[in-house]
N, C-alpha and C positions, 0 to 999 in steps of 0.2 A: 602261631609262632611267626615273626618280622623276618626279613632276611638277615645274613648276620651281617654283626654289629663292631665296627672298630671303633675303639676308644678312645676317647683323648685325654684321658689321663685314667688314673688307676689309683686307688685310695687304701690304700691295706690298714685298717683299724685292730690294736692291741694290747692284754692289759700288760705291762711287763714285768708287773708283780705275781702275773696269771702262777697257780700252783700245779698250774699243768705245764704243755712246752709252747704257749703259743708265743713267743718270743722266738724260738727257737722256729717254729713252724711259719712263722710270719717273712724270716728271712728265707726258707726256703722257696716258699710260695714265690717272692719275688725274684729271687734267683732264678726259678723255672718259666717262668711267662718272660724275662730277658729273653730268653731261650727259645721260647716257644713264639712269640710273637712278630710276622712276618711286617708287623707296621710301625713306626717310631712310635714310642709314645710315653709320659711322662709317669713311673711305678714310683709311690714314696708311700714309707712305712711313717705310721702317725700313734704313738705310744700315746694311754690316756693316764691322764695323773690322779683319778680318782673316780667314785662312783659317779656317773649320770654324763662323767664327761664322753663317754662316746656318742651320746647325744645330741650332742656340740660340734662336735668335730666332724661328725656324717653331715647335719646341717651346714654347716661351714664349705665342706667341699661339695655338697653340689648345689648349693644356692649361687656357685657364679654361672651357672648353668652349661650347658653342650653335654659332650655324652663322656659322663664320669662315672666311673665303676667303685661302688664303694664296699671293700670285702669285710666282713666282723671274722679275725679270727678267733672266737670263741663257744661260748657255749651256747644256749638258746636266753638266757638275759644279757650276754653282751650285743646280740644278733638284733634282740629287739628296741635298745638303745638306737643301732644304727638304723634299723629301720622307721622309727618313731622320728629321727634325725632328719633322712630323706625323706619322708613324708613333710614333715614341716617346710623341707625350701621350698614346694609347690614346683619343682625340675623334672618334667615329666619325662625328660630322655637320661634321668639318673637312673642306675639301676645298682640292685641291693647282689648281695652270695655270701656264703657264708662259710667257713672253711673250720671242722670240726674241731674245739678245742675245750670242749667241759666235759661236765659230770654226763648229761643225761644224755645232749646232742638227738633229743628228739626230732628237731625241724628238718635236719641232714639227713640225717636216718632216713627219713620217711620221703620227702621231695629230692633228693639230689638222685641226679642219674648217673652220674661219670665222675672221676677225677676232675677237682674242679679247675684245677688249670687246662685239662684239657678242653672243657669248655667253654673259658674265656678263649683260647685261642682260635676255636670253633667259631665262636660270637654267636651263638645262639638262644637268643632271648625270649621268654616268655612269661606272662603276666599271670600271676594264680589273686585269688580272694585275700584280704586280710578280715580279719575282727576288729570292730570300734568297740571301747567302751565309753560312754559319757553319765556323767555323774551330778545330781544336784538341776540346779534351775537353768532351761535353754539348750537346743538341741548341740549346741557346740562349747559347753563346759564341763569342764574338767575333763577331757576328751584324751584317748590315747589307744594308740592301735598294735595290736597284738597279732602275731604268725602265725602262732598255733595254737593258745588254748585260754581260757579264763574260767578259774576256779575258785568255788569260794565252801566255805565250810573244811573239811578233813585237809583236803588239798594244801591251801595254804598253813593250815595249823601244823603241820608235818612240817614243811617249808622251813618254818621259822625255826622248830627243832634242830630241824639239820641243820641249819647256818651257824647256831650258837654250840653243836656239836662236832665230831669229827665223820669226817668223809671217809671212807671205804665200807665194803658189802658188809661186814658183821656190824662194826657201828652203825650204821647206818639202820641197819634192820633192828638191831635193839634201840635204837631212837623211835624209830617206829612203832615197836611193839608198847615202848612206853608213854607215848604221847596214845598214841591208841586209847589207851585204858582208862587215860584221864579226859579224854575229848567229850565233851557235849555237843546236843544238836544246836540246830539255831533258827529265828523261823525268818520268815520274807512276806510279804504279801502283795496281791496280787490285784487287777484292775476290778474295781469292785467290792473290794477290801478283802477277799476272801486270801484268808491264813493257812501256810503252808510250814511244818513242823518237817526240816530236811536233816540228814548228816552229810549229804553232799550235794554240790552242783557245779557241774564242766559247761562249759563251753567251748566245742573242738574244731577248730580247723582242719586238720589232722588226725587220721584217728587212731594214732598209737601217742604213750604217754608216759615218763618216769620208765625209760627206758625198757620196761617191760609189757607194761597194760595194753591191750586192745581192746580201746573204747566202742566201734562201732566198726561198721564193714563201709563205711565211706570211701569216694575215688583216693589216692592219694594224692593227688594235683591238683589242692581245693579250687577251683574256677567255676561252680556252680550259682555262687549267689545265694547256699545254705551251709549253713554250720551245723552239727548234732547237740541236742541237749542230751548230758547225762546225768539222771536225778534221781537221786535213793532217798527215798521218803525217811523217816525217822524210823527204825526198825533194830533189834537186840544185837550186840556188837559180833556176838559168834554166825548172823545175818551177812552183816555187811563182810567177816570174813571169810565168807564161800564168796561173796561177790567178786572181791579183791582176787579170789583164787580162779575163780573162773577165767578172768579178767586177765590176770597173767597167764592163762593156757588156753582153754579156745578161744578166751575172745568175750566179748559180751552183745554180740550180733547186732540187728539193725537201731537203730535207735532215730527219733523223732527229729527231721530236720527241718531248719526254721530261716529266715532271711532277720528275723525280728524277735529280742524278746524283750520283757520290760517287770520289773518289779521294784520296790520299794523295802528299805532295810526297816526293822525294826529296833535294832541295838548297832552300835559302832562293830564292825565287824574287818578282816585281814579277808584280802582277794589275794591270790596267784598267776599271775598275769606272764605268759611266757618262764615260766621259774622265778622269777622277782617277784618279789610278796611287796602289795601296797595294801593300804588300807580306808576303809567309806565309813564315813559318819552313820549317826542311829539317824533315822527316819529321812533318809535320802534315795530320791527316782535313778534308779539304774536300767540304762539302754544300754543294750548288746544288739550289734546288728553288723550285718556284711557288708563290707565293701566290695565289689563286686574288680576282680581283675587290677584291683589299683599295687599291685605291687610287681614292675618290672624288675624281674629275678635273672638269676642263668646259673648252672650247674647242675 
């Protein structure tokens, strides 16, 4: 951890269509750090007008470089918008936070330590791990970095249910129940050619997930330079539901950590990348691997 950090300007990112309050929470936020911040300095709220654009707009404010604070207040895909943002200006004295405003708020959950205004006025900075994923031909295409987790198989098939469904805990869990039943496996293959028949695969920064899951007994301040693979081979669906059940109450203990993995798609298949669902062509090279330290946080 750096000594602390004042800022010279402050970037509050939001959706203001958000169907939670971050509109509402977005003005608070800056309300309070007025309050709380013993140094001048320039708080503006920056509403986004549509998907991808807070991508734009993190980009935009710290690509004139110095030390610009950019907050998401949202969920864990509006958070990795802006993270993917500041990464792209190459501003290495920007720094990302994130201030809780969705469904699952994994990422908050797990890494924030305090109220997060009170840590901006703290100025206490500190770098943990992200996730790359890169896709297709050249170690730097179709490339995009993730907080906490990338999921492919059940993961995002769930995902996509939920989006075209309604939110709250019974919907939600009969979304679930019913995408469950119709879910097929999928397979991948590996260096070598050898073929792998899965119904899931994680890749976690983090190791709690969908608000309730604990994937692994990882630190919780990824900064190690590994991720955890979690991989359930293809096995009978009333299997993977003791997994799931486990998973939501003890835990599903250590799991296999890696800096590096790599496989190649078989069929066009949906990834879950931070809660955003994208999607990879059939027979394309997939790299997952750490970044080590590259994202200056605070909260």
């Amino acid at each position: 951890m750096e000594a602390a950090r004042r800022f010279e300007s402050i970037v509050i990112i939001f959706n203001p269509n958000s169907t939670g309050d971050a509109p509402e929470l977005a003005e608070q936020l800056k309300g309070r750090l007025a309050e709380l911040l013993s140094y001048p300095v320039e708080i503006r709220l920056q509403p986004t007008e549509h998907a991808g654009h807070a991508v734009d707009l993190a980009r935009e404010a710290a690509s004139g470089g110095g030390r610009v604070l950019v907050v998401s207040v949202s969920g864990d895909g509006g958070y990795n918008e802006v993270v993917n943002g500041v990464m792209q200006s190459g501003n290495s004295d920007a720094v990302c936070a994130v201030m809780a405003a969705g469904n699952a708020n994994d990422h908050r959950r797990t890494v924030g330590t305090k109220p997060l205004e009170e840590a901006i006025a703290e100025g206490r900075v500190r770098h943990i791990d992200l996730l790359r994923i890169d896709t297709g031909a050249g170690e730097e295409s179709g490339g995009a970095y993730a907080h906490s987790y990338i999921g492919f198989g059940l993961t995002p098939v769930v995902a996509v249910d939920l989006e075209k469904g309604s939110k709250g805990s019974m919907k939600e869990m009969l979304t679930v129940v019913r995408t469950f039943s119709k879910f097929e496996p999928f397979e991948i293959k590996h260096e070598g050619g050898k073929r792998r028949k899965l119904d899931s695969l994680i890749f976690a920064n983090i190791p709690e997930m969908a608000k309730y899951a604990t994937l692994s007994e990882a630190d919780e301040q990824p900064r190690d330079g590994k991720f955890e693979v979690i991989l359930f081979p293809h096995m009978s669906k009333w299997r993977i539901l003791l997994l799931a059940a486990r998973a939501a109450t003890k835990g599903l203990g250590d799991q296999p950590s890696v800096s590096r993995y790599e496989f190649t798609t078989l069929d066009p298949m949906p990834y879950q990348i931070d809660g955003e669902v994208k999607s990879v062509s059939a027979n394309t090279a997939v790299r997952i691997r750490s970044v080590p330290r590259a994202l200056a946080t605070i909260g």
